[in-house]
N, C-alpha and C positions, 0 to 999 in steps of 0.2 A: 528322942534322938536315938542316935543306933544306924546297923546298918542291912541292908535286907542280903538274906540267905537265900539261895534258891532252893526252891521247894519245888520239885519236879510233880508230885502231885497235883498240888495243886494249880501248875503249870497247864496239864495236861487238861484238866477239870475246866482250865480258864479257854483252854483251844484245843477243843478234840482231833480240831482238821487236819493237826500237825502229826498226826498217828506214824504218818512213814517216816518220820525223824526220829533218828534211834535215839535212846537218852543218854548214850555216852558222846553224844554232839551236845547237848542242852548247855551242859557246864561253860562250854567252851563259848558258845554264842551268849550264855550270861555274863561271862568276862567282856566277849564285845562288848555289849549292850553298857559294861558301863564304860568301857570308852567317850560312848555319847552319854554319858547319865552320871553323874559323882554318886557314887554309894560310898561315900562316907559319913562323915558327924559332920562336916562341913557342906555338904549338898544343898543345894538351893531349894530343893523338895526338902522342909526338911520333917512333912510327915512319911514315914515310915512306910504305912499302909498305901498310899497312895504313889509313894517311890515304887514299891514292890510294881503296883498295876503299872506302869509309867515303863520300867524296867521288862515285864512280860509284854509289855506292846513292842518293844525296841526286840526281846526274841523271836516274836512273832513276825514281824518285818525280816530280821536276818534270815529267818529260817523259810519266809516267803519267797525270799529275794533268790536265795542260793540253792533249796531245796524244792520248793513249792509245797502243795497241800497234799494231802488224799486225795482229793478230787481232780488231780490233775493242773489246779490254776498256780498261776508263777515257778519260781525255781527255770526260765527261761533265761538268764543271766544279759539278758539284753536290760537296757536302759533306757529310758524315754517311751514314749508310745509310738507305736508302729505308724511309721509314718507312708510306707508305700511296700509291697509286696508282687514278687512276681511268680510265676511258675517253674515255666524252660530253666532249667541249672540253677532253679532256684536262687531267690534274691529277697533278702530282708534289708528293710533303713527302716530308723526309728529317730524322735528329734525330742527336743522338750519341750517343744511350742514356745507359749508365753510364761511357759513356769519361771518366777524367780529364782537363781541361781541355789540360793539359801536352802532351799527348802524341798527342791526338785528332786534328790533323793528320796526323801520322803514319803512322795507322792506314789512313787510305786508298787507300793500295799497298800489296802486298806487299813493298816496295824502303823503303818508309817503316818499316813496322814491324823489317824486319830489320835496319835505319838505328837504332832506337829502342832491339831488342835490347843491338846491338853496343857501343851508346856509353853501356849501362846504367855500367858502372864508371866512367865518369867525371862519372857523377850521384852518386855516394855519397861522403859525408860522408868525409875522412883524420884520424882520430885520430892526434896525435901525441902522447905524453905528456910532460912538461914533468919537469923536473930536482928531483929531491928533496933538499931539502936539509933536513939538521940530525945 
């Protein structure tokens, strides 16, 4: 148990793409990240190691979302996928299709969706079954 630190190194090490995101933003989108994420003793993650990765997928998504990469992909602050585009005076709409509401954030990183994989098993329901008596 414990709680993860961010270690900007190894941050970095985890996603080089994110190079144009200065590291006095890093701190602050690790504090989001646990918005979505308990980094405490009580976290439902409650391996450590695998909070940490959990936790840099959820910075990777923030920093996708709001900044984009090196390479130029996301940090477009639009939502949903581009649903129609025009030229003349310029026109963007974008929709969420068939995404479930749940999860449709998400979906718009790659770091988001593999964030949404990951923590599938701690979206499903624990049957316990209760004591039979007679």
């Amino acid at each position: 148990m414990g709680v993860v630190v961010l270690d900007i190194s190894k941050f970095r090490a985890m996603f080089p793409e994110f190079s144009n995101v200065d590291d006095t933003l890093l701190p602050f989108l690790f504090d989001q990240a646990t918005d979505y994420l308990n980094n405490t003793v009580y976290s439902l993650v409650t391996d450590v190691i695998k909070r940490e990765r959990l936790l840099y997928l959820l910075i990777a998504h923030l920093a996708y979302m709001r900044y984009g990469d090196a390479n130029g992909n996301g940090g477009t602050g639009m939502v949903g996928r581009l649903s129609s585009a025009s030229e003349g005076s310029v026109s963007v709409s974008s929709d969420a299709g068939q995404i479930e509401f749940r999860y449709m954030w998400y979906t718009q990183s790659p770091y988001g969706m593999d964030y949404w994989q990951a923590t599938k098993v701690y979206r499903m329901a624990n049957y316990y079954p209760g004591i039979v008596y007679g």
